[in-house]
C-alpha positions as CSV (number, residue, x, y, z in Angstrom):
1,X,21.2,29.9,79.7
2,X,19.0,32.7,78.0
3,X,16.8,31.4,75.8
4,X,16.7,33.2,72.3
5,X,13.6,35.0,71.0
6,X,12.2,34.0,68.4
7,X,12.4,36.4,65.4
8,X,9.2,36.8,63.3
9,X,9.3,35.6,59.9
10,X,10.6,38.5,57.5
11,X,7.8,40.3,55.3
12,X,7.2,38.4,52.2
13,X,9.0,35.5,53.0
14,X,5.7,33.3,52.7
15,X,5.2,34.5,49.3
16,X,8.3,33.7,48.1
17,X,7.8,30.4,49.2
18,X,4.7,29.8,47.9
19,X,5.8,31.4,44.7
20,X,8.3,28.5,44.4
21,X,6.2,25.8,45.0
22,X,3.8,26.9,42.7
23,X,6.8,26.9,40.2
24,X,7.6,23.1,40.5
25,X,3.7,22.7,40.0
26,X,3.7,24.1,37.2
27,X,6.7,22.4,35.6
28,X,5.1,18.7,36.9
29,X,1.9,20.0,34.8
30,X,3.4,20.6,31.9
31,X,5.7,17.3,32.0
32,X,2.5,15.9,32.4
33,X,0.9,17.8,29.1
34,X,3.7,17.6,27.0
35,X,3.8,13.0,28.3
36,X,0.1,13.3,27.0
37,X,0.3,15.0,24.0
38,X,3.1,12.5,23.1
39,X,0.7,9.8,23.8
40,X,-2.2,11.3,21.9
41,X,0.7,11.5,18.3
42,X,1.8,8.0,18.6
43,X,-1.9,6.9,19.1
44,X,-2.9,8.9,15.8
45,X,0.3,7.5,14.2
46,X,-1.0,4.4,14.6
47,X,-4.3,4.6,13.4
48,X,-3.1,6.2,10.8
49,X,-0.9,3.2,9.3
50,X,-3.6,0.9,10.3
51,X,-5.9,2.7,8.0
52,X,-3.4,2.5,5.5
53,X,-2.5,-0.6,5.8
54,X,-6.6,-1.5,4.9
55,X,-7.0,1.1,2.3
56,X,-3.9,-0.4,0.8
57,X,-5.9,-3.7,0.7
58,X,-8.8,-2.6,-0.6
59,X,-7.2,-1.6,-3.3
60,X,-5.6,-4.8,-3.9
61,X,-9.0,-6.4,-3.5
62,X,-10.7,-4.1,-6.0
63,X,-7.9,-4.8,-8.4
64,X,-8.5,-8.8,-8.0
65,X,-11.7,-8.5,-8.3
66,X,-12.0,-6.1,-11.8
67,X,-9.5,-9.1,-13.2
68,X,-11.8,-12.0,-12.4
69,X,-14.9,-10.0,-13.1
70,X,-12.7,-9.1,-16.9
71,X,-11.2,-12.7,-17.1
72,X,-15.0,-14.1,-16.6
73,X,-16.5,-11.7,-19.2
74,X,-13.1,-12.5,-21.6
75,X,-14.3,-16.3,-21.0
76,X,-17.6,-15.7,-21.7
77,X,-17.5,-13.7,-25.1
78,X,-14.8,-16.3,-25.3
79,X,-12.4,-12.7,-26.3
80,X,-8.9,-13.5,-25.6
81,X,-7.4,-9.9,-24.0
82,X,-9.7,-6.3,-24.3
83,X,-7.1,-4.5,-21.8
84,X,-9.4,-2.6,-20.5
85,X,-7.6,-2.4,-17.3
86,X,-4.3,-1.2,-18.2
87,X,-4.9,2.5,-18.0
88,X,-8.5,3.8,-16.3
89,X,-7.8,6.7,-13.8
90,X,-11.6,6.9,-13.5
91,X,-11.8,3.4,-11.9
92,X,-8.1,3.6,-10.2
93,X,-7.7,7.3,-9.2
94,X,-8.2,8.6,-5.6
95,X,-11.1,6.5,-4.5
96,X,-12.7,7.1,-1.6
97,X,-13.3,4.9,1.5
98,X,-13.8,5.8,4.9
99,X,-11.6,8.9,5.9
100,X,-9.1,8.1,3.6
101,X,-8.9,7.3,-0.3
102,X,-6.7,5.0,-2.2
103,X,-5.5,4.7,-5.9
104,X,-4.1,2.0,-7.7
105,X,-0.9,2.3,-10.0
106,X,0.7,0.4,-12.0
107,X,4.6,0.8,-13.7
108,X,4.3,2.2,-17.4
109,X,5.6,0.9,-20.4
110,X,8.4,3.3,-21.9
111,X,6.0,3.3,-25.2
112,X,3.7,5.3,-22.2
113,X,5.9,7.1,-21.3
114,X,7.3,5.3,-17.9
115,X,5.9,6.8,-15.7
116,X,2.7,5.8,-13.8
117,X,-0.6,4.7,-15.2
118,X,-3.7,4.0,-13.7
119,X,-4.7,0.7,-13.9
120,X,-3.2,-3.1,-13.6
121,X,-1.3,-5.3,-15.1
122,X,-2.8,-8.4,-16.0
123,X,-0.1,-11.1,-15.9
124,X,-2.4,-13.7,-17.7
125,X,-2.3,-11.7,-21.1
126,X,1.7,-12.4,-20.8
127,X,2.8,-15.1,-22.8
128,X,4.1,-18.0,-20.6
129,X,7.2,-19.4,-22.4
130,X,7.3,-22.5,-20.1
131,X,3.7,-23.3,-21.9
132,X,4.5,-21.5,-25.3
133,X,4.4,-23.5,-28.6
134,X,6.8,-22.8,-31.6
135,X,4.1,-20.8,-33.0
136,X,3.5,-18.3,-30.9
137,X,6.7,-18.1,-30.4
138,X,7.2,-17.1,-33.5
139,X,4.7,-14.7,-33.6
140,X,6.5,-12.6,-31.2
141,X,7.8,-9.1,-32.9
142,X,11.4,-9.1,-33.6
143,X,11.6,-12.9,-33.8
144,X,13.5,-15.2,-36.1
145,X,11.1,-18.5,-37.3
146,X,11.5,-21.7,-35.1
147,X,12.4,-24.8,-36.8
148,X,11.5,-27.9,-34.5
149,X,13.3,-30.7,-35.1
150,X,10.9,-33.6,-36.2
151,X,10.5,-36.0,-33.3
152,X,10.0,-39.9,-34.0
153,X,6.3,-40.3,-32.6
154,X,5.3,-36.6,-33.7
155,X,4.2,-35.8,-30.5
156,X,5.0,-32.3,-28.9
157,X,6.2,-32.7,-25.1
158,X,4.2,-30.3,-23.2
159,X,4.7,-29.1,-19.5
160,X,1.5,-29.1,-17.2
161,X,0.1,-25.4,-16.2
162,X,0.1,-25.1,-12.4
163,X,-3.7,-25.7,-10.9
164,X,-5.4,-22.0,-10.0
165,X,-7.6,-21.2,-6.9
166,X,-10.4,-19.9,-7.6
C-alpha cells in the first residue's frame, strides 16, 4: 500500500476559518450586551417604583401632617373649619424631593369644576350622621325640619365617637 501525500492546505482556507470563529464571538458578545443591558432596565425599573413608592408617601405624610398642624391651630383659636387646605397648588404642586417631585390631589367638587384641585380633603369638617343631632341636621341645605318625638325621661340617646390615635 502507497501511502497518500498529504495535500497542503488550500490558500485562504485559514482565514476563512478564523473569519468564522470570530463570527460566533461576536454573536456570544453581543448576547452577552444585549443580557446586560436587560439587567441594567429592570434594575432602573425598580428603583424607579421604589422611589415612587416613597415620594408617594411623603406626600401622604405632608398631607397628615398640614391636617394636624390645621386641626391644632382650629383647636386653638377654638375656629371650627378655615379650609385652608382644600385648594393650595403652592403647598401641593410638584414638590421636590430627592430626584423626583410629588403633588398632592384631591377629587373636585362639580361646583369646582370636577376636575382636580390641589389640596386635601379634610374628612373631620364632614358632618358625621351617626353623631349628628336634629339640629344640625336640620341645618343641612335642602332639608325639611326634624320633629323628634318627645321621649319619657327627655334624654337624647347618643352613640359614642370612636377613640383617635394621636
Amino acid at each position: 500500500m502507497r501511502a497518500s501525500p498529504e495535500l497542503p492546505p488550500a490558500p485562504g482556507s485559514i482565514l476563512v476559518s478564523l473569519l468564522w470563529c470570530l463570527a460566533l464571538l461576536s454573536l456570544l458578545v453581543l448576547g452577552l450586551l444585549h443580557s446586560a443591558r436587560l439587567d441594567l432596565q429592570i434594575a432602573r425599573h425598580h428603583a424607579d417604583r421604589i422611589q415612587a413608592r416613597y415620594l408617594a408617601l411623603a406626600g401622604v405624610e405632608r398631607a397628615t401632617a398640614l391636617l394636624y398642624h390645621d386641626a391644632r391651630e382650629r383647636s386653638r383659636s377654638a375656629q371650627s373649619h378655615r379650609g385652608t387646605l382644600f385648594n393650595q397648588p403652592a403647598q401641593f404642586r410638584d414638590i421636590p424631593l430627592g430626584r423626583g417631585s410629588y403633588r398632592i390631589l384631591r377629587g373636585g367638587q362639580p361646583d369646582e369644576g370636577g376636575g382636580p384641585v390641589f389640596g386635601v380633603s379634610d374628612e373631620e369638617s364632614r358632618l358625621n350622621l351617626n353623631t349628628a343631632d336634629a339640629d344640625m341636621l336640620s341645618r343641612l341645605p335642602s332639608s325639611p325640619p326634624t320633629s323628634r318625638p318627645p321621649s319619657s325621661t327627655g334624654a337624647t340617646p347618643t352613640t359614642p365617637s370612636p377613640r383617635r390615635r394621636r
